[in-house]
C-alpha positions as CSV (number, residue, x, y, z in Angstrom):
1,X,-27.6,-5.3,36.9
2,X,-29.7,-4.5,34.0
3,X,-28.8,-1.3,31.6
4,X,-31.2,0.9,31.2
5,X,-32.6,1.3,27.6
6,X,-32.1,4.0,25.5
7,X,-35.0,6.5,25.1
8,X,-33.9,7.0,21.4
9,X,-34.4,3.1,20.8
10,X,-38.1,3.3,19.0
11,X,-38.9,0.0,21.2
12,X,-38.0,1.6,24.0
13,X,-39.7,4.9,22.9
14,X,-43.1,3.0,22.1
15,X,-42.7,0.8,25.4
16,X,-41.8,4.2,27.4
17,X,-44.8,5.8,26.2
18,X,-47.1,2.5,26.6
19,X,-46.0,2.4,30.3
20,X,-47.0,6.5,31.1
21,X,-50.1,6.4,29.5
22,X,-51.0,3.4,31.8
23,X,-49.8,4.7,35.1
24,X,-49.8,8.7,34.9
25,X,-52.9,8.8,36.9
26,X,-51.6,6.3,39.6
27,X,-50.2,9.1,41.9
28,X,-53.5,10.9,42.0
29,X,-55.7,7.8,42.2
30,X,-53.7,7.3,45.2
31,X,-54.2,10.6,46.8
32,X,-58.0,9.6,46.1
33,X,-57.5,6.5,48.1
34,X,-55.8,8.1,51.1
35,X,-58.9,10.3,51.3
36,X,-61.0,7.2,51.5
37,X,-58.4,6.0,54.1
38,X,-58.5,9.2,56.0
39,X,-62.5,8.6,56.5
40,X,-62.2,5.3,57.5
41,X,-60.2,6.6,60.3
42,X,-62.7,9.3,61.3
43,X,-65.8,6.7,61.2
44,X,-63.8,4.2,63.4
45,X,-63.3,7.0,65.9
46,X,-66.7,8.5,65.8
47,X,-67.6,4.7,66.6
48,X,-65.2,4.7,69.4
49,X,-66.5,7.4,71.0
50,X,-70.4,6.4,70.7
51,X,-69.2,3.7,72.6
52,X,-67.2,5.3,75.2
53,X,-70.5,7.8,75.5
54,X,-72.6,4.8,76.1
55,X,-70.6,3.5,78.5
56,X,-70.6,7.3,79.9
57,X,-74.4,8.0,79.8
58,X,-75.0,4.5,81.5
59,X,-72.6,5.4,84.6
60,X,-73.5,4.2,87.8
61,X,-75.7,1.8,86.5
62,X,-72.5,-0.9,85.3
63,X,-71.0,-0.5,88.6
64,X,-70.1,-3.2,90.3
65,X,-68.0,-6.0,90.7
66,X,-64.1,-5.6,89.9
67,X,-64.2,-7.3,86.6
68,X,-66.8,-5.1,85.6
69,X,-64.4,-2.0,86.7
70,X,-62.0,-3.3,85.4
71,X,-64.0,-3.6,81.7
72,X,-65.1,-0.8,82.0
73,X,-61.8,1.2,82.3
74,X,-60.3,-1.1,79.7
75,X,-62.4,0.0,76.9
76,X,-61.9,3.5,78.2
77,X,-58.1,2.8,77.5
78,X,-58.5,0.8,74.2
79,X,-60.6,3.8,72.9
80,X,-57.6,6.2,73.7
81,X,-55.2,3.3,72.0
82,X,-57.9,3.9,69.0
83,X,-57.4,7.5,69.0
84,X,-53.6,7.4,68.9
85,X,-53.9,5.2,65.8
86,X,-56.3,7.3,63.9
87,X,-54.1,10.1,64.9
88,X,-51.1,9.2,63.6
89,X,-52.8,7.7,60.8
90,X,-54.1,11.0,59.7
91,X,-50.8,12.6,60.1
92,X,-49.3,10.6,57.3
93,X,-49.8,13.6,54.8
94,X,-46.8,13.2,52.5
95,X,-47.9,12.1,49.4
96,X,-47.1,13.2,46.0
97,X,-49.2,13.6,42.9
98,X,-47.3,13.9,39.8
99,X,-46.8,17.8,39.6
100,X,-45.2,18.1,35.5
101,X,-47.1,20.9,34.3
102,X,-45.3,23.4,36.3
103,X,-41.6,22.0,35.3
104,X,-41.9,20.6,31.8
105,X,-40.9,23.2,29.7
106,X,-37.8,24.1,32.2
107,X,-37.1,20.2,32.8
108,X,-37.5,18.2,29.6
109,X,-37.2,21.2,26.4
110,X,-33.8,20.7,25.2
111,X,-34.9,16.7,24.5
112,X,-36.3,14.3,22.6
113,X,-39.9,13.3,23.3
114,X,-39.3,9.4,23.6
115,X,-36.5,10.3,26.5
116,X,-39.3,13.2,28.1
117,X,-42.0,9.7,28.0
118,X,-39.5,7.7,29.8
119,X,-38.0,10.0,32.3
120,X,-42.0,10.7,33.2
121,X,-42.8,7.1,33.4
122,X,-39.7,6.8,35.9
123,X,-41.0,9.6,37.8
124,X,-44.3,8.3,38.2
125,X,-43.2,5.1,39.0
126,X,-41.2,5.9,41.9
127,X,-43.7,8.8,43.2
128,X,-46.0,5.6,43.5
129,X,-44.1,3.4,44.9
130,X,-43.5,6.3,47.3
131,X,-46.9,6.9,48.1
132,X,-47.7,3.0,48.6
133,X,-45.0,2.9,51.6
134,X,-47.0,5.5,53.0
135,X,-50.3,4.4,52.5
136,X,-49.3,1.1,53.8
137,X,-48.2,2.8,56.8
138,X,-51.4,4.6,57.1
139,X,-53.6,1.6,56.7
140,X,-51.3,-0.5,59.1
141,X,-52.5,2.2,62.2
142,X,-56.1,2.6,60.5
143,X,-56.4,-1.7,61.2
144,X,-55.0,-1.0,64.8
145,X,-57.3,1.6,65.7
146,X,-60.3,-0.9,63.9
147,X,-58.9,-3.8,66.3
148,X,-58.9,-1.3,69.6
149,X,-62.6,-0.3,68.5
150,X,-63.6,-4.1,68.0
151,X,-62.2,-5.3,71.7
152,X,-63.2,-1.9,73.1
153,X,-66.4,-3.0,72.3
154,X,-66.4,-6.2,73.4
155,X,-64.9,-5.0,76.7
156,X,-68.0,-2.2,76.8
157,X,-70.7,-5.1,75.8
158,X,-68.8,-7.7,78.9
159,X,-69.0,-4.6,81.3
160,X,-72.9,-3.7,80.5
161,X,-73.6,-7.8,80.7
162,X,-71.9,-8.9,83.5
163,X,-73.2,-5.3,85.7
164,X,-76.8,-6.6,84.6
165,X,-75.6,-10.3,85.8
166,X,-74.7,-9.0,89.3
C-alpha cells in the first residue's frame, strides 16, 4: 500500500493545492447534473402518459382481437414499469455538495494551509466519488423507465395498427 504524503512536503503542498483548485466544484457540478437527470425522468413519464392517454381517448375503437388486447394492456403495464423507474429514480436524493464554509474555522485552524488543501482535496474526492455511485444508480432506473416508454410505445403503435388491420 502506498503512504500517503506529507502535507508539509512543498511537492505535496503544491500538488494538494493543484488537485482542489481542479475538482472543488465537482460536487456541485454534480448536483447540477442530477437536476438534469431528474428532468429526464419527468419528460420520459409525461411521454408515457401521452401515450397511455392516447391509447385511453382512442378506447373502443382498438378493440378487438386478443393480440390487440393483449397490446393494449401491455403498454398499460410497461407504462406502470416506467413509472416505478422514474420513481425510484427521483428518490435517489442523497448527494453531497462540498459544505466547508460552515466547518473550516472549527475543522482545519490549528493547521498548516498545505495539510487544510489536502485534507479538502480528499474530501472532495470522496464526496464525488460518492455522488457518482449514486448518480449511476439514478441513471441506471432513468434508462429502464426510457426502455419501458420505447416498447410501451411500440406495444401502443402494434395495438392501434393491428385494431385498424381487423
Amino acid at each position: 500500500m502506498e503512504e500517503k504524503p506529507s502535507a508539509l512536503d512543498p511537492k505535496a503542498a503544491e500538488t494538494a493545492a493543484f488537485i482542489l483548485d481542479h475538482t472543488k466544484d465537482g460536487p456541485e457540478q454534480q448536483l447540477h447534473d442530477v437536476e438534469g437527470l431528474d428532468g429526464k425522468a419527468f419528460q420520459l413519464l409525461a411521454a408515457g402518459s401521452v401515450i397511455v392517454g392516447f391509447l385511453g381517448v382512442s378506447g373502443d375503437q382498438i378493440r378487438g382481437s386478443w393480440l390487440v388486447d393483449f397490446l393494449f394492456y401491455l403498454a398499460l403495464a410497461l407504462f406502470a414499469c416506467a413509472a416505478m423507474s422514474v420513481f425510484r429514480a427521483v428518490r435517489i436524493t442523497k448527494f453531497s455538495g462540498s459544505h466547508y464554509a460552515s466547518s473550516l474555522w472549527t475543522d482545519y485552524r490549528n493547521r498548516p494551509v498545505a495539510q487544510i488543501k489536502q485534507e479538502l482535496a480528499e474530501d472532495v474526492e470522496k464526496v464525488f466519488n460518492e455522488n457518482y455511485k449514486l448518480m449511476t444508480q439514478k441513471a441506471d432506473m432513468i434508462e429502464a423507465a426510457q426502455t419501458f416508454i420505447i416498447i410501451e410505445l411500440i406495444c401502443a403503435v402494434g395495438a392501434i395498427a393491428l385494431a385498424r388491420a381487423f
